[in-house]
N, C-alpha and C positions, 0 to 999 in steps of 0.2 A: 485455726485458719491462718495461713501466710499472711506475710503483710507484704500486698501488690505494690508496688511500686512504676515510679513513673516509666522510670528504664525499661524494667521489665515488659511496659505494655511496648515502649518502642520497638526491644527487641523482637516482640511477638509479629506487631504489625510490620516491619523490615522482613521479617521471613516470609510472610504470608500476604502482605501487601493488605489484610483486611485493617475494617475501619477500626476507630481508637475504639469505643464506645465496645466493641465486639470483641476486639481484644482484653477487654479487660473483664468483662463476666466472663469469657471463656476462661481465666487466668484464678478467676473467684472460683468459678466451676469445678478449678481444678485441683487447688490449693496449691496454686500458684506452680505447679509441673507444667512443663515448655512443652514436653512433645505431648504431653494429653491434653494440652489445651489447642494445639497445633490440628489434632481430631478432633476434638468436641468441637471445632469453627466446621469441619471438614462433614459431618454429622448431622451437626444444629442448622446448618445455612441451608442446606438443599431444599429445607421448604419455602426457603424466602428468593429462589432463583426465580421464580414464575411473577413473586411481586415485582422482583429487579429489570427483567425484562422490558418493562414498559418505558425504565429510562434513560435514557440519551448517553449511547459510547458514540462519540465520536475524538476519542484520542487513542492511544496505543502504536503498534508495530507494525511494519511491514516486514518480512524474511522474506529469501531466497535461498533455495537449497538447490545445487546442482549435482547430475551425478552424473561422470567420466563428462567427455567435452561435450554429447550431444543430447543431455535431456536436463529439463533446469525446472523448478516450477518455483513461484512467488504467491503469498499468501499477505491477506491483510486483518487482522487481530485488531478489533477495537475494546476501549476500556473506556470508562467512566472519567479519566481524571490522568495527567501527566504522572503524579505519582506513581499510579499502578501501573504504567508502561517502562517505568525506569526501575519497576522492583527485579530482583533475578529469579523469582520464582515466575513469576509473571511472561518473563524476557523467553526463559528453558522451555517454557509452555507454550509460546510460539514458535521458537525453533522446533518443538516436536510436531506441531500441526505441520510446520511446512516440508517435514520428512514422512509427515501423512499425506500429503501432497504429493511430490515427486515419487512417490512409490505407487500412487493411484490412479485407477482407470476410470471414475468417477467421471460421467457428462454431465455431470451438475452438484449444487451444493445438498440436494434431498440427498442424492444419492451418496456424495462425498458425506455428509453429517450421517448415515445409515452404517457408515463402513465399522469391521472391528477398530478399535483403539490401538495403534499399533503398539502402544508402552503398556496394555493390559487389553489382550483381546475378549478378557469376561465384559468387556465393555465398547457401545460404539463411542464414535467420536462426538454426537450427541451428547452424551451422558458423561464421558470426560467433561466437556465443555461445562454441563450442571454443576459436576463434583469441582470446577475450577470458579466456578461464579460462588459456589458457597464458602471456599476457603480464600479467595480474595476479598468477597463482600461488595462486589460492584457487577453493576449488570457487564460483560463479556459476549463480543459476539464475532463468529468467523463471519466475517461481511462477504470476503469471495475469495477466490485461488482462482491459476490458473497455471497450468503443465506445456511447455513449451518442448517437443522431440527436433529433432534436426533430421531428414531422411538424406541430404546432400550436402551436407558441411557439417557448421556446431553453431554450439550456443557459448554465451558470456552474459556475465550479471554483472549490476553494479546494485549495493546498496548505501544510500548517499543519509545525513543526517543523520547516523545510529540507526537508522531504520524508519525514516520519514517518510523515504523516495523508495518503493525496492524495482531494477529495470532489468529486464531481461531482451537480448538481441539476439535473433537467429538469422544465419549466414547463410547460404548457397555457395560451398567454395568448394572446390578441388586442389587445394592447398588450405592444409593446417597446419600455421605452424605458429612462433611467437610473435612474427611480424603481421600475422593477420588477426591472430587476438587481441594484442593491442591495439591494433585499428577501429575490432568491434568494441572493446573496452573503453575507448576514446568515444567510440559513436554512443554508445550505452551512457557514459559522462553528458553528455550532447542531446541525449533525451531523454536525461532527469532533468537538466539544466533549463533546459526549452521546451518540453513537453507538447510535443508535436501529434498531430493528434494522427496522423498516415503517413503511409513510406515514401510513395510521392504519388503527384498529382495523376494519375491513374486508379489510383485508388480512392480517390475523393468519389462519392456517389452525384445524380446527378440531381439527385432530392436534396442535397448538402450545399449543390452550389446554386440550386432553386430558390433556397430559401436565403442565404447570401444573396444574393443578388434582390430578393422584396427587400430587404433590410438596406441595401446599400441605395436602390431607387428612392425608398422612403428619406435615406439621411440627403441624396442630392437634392430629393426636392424640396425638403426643409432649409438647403444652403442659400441665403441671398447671394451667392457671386453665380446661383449656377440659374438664376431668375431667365426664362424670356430664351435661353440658350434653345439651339435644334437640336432635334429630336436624336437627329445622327453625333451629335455635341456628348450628350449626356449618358447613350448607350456607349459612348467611347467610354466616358467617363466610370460607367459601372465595371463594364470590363476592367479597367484598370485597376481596378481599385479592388476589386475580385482576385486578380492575378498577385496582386501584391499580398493579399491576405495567403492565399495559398502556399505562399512562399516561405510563409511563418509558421501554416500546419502543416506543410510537408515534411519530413525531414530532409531528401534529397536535395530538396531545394532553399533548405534553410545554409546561411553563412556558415560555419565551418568555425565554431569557437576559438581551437588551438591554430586558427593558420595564423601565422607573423604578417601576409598582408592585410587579413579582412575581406580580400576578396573570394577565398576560396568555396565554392558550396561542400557540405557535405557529399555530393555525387561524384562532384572534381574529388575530393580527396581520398573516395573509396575508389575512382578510379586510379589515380596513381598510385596506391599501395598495390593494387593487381599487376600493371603493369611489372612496378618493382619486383613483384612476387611470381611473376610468369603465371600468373592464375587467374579462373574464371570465378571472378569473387564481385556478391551481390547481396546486397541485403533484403534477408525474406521478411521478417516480421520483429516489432517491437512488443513489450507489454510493459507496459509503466501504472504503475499501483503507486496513490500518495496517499499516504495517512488522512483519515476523515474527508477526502476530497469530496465534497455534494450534499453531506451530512449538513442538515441545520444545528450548530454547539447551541448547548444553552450555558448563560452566562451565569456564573454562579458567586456566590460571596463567602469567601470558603469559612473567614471570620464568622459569619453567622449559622453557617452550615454547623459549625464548631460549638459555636453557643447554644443552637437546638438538641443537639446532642447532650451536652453537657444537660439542660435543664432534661433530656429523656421525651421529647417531643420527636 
């Protein structure tokens, strides 16, 4: 029998991203050989996927893959733990989902997780996803994707934090060229940055500002300065204060980060790039994916996590 050593487990868990504890009977398993104990994790885990499931990925990656200027899709990969998002086995594994992605016609995630495996078609992307939870050792899950075409301009991504934020912008131009990708690539900057939830306020529903608006009556009538006020006083008041909110989920209507005065809107500034560019240039559609965004994390003590293990609990 080898004699295991510490390193050894580290280097195991660095390639595989799995836990110490599983690293190291695979390494006993193996008598101490790297790549068959690299299998025996890839082997032994696929039955403990179905335990893993039950708990809480919300850390991991966001990617964006694009293909020529007008089709882009964004994928979000959640893990169990910062760790395993920053491992490269981990990282390569998302980047293949998200060129599972932008190659697929999939209207939903049944169907997207149904499809062949594009790195081994004896397999769907389902069962990659199993064979990749048994050989990291942490529940993994494709949370969502989503395939962005362009039928009248292009598209541009940004992904912001290593892959915290990943943002995709489609255009309506009749001009492509470097001055008008820059401009989406600034705007795509601008809604990571600010995360705007619509293009502008045309597209806000009327159920969105329904409900805005009970929430804003509620907070004025809760205000003592707004006490005893008319009736025509305080629907000014809602409006307003409505209008102003919009202005911060629009993007159109949001300030314009990079202009030098501050006053500029995003609208002003895609319109003076057009002009500039003799072009009918408009922005169609955003998608912004952040890492764990909704997910309730659980707070964990990684010290103890570490001592459970250790005693085999």
């Amino acid at each position: 029998m080898a004699d295991i050593t510490a390193s050894m487990v580290k280097e195991l868990r660095e390639m595989t991203g799995a836990g110490m504890m599983d690293c190291k009977k695979a390494l006993n398993e193996t008598n101490g050989n790297m790549e068959e104990a690299v299998e025996y994790l890839r082997k032994n885990g696929q039955a403990k996927a179905e335990k893993k499931a039950s708990r809480i990925a919300a850390e991991g990656l966001c990617a964006v893959v694009m293909q020529g200027d007008t089709t882009a899709a964004v994928v979000e990969v959640n893990s169990e733990t910062d760790f395993v998002a920053k491992n490269a086995d981990f990282q390569a594994y998302v980047k293949a989902v998200a060129d599972q992605a932008v190659a697929s016609d999939a209207a939903d995630m049944d169907a997207f997780m149904a499809e062949a495996w594009n790195l081994d078609a004896s397999k769907t992307v389902k069962e990659a996803l199993v064979e990749k939870i048994a050989v990291i050792g942490e529940n993994l899950n494709i949370r969502r994707f989503e395939k962005v075409v362009a039928t009248n301009g292009c598209v541009v991504s940004y992904v912001h934090g290593g892959g915290r934020i990943g943002v995709i912008v489609e255009a309506d131009t009749d001009v492509v060229n470097d001055a008008v990708k820059e401009a989406m690539s600034n705007i795509a900057m601008q809604v990571a940055a600010l995360s705007p939830k619509y293009v502008s306020t045309a597209d806000v529903s009327e159920e969105y500002k329904a409900h805005e608006m009970e929430i804003l009556k509620a907070q004025i009538a809760a205000d003592p300065k707004m006490a005893g006020k008319p009736d025509k006083v305080i629907e000014g008041a809602v409006v307003g204060r409505l209008n102003k909110e919009l202005k911060e989920v629009c993007l159109l209507e949001q300030a314009y980060v990079k202009a030098e005065d501050g006053k500029q809107t995003v609208a002003q500034y895609i319109a003076q790039v057009a002009k500039e560019n003799s072009a009918n240039f408009s922005i169609k559609k955003f998608v912004r994916f952040e890492t764990g965004e909704g997910i309730e994390k659980k707070e964990e003590n990684f010290a103890e996590e570490v001592a459970k293990q250790m005693a085999g609990k």
